[in-house]
C-alpha positions as CSV (number, residue, x, y, z in Angstrom):
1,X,88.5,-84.4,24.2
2,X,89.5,-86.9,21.4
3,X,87.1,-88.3,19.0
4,X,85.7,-91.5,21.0
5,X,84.4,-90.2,23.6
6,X,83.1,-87.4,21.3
7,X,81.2,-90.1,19.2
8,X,79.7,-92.1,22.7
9,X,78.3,-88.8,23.5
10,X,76.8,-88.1,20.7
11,X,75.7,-91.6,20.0
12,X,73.9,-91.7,23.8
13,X,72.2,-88.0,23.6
14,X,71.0,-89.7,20.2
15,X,69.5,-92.8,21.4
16,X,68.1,-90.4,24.4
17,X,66.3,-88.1,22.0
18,X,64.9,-91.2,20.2
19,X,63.2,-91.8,23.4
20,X,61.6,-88.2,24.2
21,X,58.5,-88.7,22.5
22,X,57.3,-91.7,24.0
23,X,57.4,-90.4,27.5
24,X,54.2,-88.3,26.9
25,X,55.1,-85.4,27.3
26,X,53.8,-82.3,24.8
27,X,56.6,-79.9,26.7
28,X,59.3,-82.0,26.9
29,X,58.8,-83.2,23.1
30,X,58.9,-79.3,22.3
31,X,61.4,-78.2,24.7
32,X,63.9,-80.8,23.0
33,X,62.9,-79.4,19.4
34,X,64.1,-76.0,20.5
35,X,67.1,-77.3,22.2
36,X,67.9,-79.4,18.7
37,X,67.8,-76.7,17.0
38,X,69.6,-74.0,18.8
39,X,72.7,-76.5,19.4
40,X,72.5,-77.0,15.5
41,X,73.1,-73.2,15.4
42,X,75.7,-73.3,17.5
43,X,77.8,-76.0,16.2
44,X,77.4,-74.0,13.2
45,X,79.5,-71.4,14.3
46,X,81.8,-73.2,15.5
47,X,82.8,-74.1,12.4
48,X,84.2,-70.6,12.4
49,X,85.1,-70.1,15.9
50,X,86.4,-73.4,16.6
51,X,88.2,-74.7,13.5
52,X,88.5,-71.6,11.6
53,X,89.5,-69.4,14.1
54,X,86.9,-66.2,13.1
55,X,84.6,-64.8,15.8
56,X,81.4,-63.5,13.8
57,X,79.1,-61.7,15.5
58,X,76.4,-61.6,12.8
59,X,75.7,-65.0,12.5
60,X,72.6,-64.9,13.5
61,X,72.0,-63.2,10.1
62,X,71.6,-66.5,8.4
63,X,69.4,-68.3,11.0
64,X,67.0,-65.4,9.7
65,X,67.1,-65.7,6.3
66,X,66.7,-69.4,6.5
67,X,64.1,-68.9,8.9
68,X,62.4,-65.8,6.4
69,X,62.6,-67.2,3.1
70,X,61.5,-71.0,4.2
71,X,58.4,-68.8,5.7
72,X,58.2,-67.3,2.5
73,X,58.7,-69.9,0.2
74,X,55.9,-72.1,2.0
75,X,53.1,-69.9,2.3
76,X,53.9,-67.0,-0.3
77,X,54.6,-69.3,-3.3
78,X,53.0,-72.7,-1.9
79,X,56.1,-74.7,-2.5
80,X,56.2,-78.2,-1.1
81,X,58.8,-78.4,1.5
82,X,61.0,-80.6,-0.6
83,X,62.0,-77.1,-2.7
84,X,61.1,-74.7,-0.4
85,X,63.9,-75.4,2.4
86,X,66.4,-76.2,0.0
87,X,66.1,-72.5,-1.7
88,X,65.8,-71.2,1.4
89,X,69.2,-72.8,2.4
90,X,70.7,-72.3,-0.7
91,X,69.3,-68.7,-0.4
92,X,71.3,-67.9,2.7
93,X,74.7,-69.6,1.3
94,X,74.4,-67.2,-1.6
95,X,74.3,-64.2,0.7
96,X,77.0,-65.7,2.5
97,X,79.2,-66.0,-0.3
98,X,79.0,-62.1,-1.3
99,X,79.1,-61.0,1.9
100,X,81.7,-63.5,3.2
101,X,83.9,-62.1,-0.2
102,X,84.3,-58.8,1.6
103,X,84.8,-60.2,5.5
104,X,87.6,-62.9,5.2
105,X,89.3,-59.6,3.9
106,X,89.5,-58.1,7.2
107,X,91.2,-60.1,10.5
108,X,90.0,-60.3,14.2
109,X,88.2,-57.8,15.4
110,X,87.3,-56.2,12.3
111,X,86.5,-59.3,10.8
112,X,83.4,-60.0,14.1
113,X,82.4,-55.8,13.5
114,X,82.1,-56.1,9.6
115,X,79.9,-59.2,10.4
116,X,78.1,-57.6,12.8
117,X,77.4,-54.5,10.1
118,X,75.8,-57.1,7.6
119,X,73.7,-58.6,10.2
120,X,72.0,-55.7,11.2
121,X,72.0,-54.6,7.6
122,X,69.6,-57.9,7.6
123,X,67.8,-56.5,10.6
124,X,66.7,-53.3,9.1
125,X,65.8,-54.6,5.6
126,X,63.4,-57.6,7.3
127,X,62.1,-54.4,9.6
128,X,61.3,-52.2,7.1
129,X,61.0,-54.6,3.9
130,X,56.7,-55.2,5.6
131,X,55.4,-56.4,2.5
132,X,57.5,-59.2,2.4
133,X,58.8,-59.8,5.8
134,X,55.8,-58.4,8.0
135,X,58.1,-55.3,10.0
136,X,57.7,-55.4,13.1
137,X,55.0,-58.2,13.4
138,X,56.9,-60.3,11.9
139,X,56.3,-63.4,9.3
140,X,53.3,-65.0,10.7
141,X,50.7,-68.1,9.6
142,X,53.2,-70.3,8.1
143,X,51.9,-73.1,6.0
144,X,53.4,-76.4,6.8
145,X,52.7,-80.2,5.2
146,X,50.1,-81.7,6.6
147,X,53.0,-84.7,7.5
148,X,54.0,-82.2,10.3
149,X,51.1,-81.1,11.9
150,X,51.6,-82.9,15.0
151,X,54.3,-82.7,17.4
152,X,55.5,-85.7,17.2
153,X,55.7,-85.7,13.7
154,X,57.5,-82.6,13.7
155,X,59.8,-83.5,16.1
156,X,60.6,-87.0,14.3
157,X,61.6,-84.5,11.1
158,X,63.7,-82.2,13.2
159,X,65.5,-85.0,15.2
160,X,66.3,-86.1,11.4
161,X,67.4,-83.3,10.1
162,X,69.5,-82.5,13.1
163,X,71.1,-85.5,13.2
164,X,72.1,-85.3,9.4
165,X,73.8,-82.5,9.4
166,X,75.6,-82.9,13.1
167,X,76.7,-86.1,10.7
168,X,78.3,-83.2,8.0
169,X,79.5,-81.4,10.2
170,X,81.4,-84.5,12.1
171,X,82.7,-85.4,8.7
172,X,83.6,-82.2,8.1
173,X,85.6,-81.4,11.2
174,X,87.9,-85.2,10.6
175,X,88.2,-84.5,6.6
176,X,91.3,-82.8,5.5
177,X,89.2,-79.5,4.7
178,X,88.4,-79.7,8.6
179,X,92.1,-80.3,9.2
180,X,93.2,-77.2,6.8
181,X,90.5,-75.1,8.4
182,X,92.4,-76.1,12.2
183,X,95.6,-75.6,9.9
184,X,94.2,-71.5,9.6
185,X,93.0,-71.5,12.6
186,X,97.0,-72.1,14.5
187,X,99.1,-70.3,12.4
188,X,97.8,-68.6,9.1
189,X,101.1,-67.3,8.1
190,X,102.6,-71.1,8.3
191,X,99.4,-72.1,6.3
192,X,100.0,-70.0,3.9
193,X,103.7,-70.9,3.3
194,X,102.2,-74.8,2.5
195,X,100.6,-73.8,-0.2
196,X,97.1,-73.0,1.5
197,X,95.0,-70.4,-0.3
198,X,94.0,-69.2,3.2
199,X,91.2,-66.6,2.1
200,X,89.7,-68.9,-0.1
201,X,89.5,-71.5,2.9
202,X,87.9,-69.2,5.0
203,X,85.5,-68.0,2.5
204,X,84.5,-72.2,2.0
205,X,84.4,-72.0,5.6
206,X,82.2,-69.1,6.3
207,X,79.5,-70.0,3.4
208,X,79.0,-73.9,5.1
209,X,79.0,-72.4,8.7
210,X,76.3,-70.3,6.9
211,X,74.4,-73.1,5.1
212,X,74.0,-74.7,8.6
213,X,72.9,-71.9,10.2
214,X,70.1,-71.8,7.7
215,X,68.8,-74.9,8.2
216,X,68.6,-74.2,12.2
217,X,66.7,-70.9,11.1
218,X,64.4,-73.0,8.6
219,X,63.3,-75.4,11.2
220,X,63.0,-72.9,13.8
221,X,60.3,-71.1,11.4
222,X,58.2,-74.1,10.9
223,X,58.3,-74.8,14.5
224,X,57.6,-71.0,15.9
225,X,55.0,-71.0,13.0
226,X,56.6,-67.7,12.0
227,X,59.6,-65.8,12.0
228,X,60.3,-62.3,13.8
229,X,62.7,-60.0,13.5
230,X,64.3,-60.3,16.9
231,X,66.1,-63.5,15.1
232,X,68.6,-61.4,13.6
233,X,69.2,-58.4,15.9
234,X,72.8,-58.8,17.5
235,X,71.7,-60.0,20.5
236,X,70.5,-63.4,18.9
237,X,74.0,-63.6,17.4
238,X,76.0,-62.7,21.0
239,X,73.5,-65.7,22.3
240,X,75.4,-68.1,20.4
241,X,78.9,-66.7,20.9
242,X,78.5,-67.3,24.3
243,X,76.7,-70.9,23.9
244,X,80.1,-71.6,22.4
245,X,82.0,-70.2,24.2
246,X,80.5,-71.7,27.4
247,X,80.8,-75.1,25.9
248,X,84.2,-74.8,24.5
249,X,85.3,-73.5,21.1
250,X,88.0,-76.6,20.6
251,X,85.8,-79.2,20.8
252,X,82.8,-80.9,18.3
253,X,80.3,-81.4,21.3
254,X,81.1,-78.1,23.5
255,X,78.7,-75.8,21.5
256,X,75.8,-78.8,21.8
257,X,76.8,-78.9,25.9
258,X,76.9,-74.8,25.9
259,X,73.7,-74.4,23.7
260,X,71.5,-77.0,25.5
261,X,72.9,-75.5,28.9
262,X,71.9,-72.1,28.2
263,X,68.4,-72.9,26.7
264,X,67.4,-74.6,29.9
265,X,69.0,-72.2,31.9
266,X,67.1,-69.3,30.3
267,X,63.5,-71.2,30.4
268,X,64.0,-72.2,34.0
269,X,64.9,-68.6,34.9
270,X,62.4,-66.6,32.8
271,X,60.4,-68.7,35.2
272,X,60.9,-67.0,38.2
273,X,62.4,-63.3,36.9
274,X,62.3,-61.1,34.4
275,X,66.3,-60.6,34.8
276,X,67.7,-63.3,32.2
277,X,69.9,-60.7,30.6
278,X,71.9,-60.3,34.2
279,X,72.3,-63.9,34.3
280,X,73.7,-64.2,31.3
281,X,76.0,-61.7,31.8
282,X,77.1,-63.2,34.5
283,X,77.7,-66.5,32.7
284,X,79.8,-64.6,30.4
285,X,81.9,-63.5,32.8
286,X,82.4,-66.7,34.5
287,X,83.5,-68.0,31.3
288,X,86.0,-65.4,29.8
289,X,87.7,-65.5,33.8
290,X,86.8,-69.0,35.4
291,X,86.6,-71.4,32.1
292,X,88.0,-70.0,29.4
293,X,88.6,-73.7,27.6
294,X,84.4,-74.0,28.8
295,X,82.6,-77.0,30.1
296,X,84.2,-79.5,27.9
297,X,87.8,-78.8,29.4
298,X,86.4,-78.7,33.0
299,X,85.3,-82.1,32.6
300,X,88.5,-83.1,31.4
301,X,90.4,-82.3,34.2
302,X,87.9,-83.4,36.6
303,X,87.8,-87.0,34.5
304,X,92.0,-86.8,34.7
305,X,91.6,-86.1,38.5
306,X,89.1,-88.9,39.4
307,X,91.7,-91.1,37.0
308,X,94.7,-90.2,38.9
309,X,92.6,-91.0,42.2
């Protein structure tokens, strides 16, 4: 998909979100909250996945320490919100850039299994680290500005912050960084040869997709009003591997499409069974032998087909 249609999407799911709150409703204000924020994780990968070329499966890592140290930060130390999500982003880079040091190292699978080691390295310290994280129980009683007590107020600061850093991450993806990441991501050797200090670039790379990440985590703390530990087990991480995948990996607005898609999908069926796991399974299969490209390809070729008709 080229980049105007890319941008009318994004431009109309924009000016649709602007008018969620006004219809009334409490759960659809809070359903589209969680779906913001779970497609802001997702695109955040991507940035690995799609233009990088690095499958992590440990990215859910950094959606916890966002989500922990914003928790933290507000209620532990009383910081206004103004410094405590920006430490708690900058927080989560930082761990990024040590850990991301030793991964770009490493190549394909070894590369997504080392990620996956440091995230449930995360896992065990927020399990058993109870004086600060809360264990098992998990970080709970956040204090948040009296500015977002409301839904709607809340949702007005998520939409914002959202839509800033889909905006980055746009800019990103058509800057020449974006185009030396896609550069990586085809031919590393070829990269290399142009002069391309191709660890370095994936390092850059990893530490943003990182950054992002904690700013879904942040938001998704304040909203939850607390943080568990299930955010960083690898589960949470193979979530948005497959919200990617399911959207498609090549593409700015496949990881919003797969993310949204597979919210709903899970709320709707937790509705009715207990067997969401199956389902999702499922999906996975679907997309590894049906759509490998995802959703955005499929609608390409049906657009191309309706053309030629």
């Amino acid at each position: 998909m080229t980049s105007r249609p890319q941008l009318i999407f994004l431009t109309c799911l924009f000016l649709a979100l602007l008018v969620v709150p006004f219809l009334g409703s409490r759960y659809l204000t809070e359903l589209a909250v969680q779906v913001m924020i779970f497609s802001l994780l997702a695109l955040s990968l991507n940035i690995l996945v799609g233009h990088i070329g690095l499958v992590s499966f440990g990215h859910a890592a950094f959606f916890a320490i966002g989500g922990y140290a914003t928790a933290f930060f507000l209620t532990r130390w009383q910081l206004p919100l103004g410094a405590a999500m920006p430490m708690a982003v900058l927080l989560a880079a930082a761990f990024a850039l040590v850990i991301g040091v030793l991964c770009v190292r490493l190549k394909a699978i070894y590369f997504a299994m080392l990620t996956l080691a440091f995230s449930m390295l995360v896992w065990g310290i927020i399990i058993k680290w109870k004086p600060v994280t809360g264990g098992d129980d998990g970080f709970v009683g956040i204090t948040l500005p009296g500015m977002l007590a409301s839904p709607q107020s809340f949702y007005w600061f998520v939409l914002a912050v959202v839509s800033v850093s889909t905006a980055l991450m746009w800019l990103l993806s058509k800057s020449t960084m974006g185009q030396i990441f896609v550069a990586i991501r085809e031919n590393e050797t070829r990269a290399s040869f142009l002069g391309v200090n191709v660890r370095q670039m994936q390092l850059i790379g990893f530490v943003l997709a990182a950054l992002f990440a904690a700013i879904a985590g942040s938001l998704m703390a304040m909203y939850l009003r607390g943080m568990y530990p299930q955010s960083a087990f690898w589960t949470q991480s193979g979530h948005i591997v497959i919200s990617v995948l399911l959207g498609g990996v090549h593409s700015f607005v496949g990881p919003i499409l797969g993310a949204s898609l597979l919210y709903l999908l899970e709320v709707t069926i937790h509705q009715y069974t207990q067997y969401w796991p199956l389902v999702m399974g499922l999906i996975l299969l679907l997309v590894v032998l049906v759509l490998p490209e995802g959703l955005i390809e499929l609608f390409r070729k049906l657009y191309a087909r309706l053309g030629r008709k």
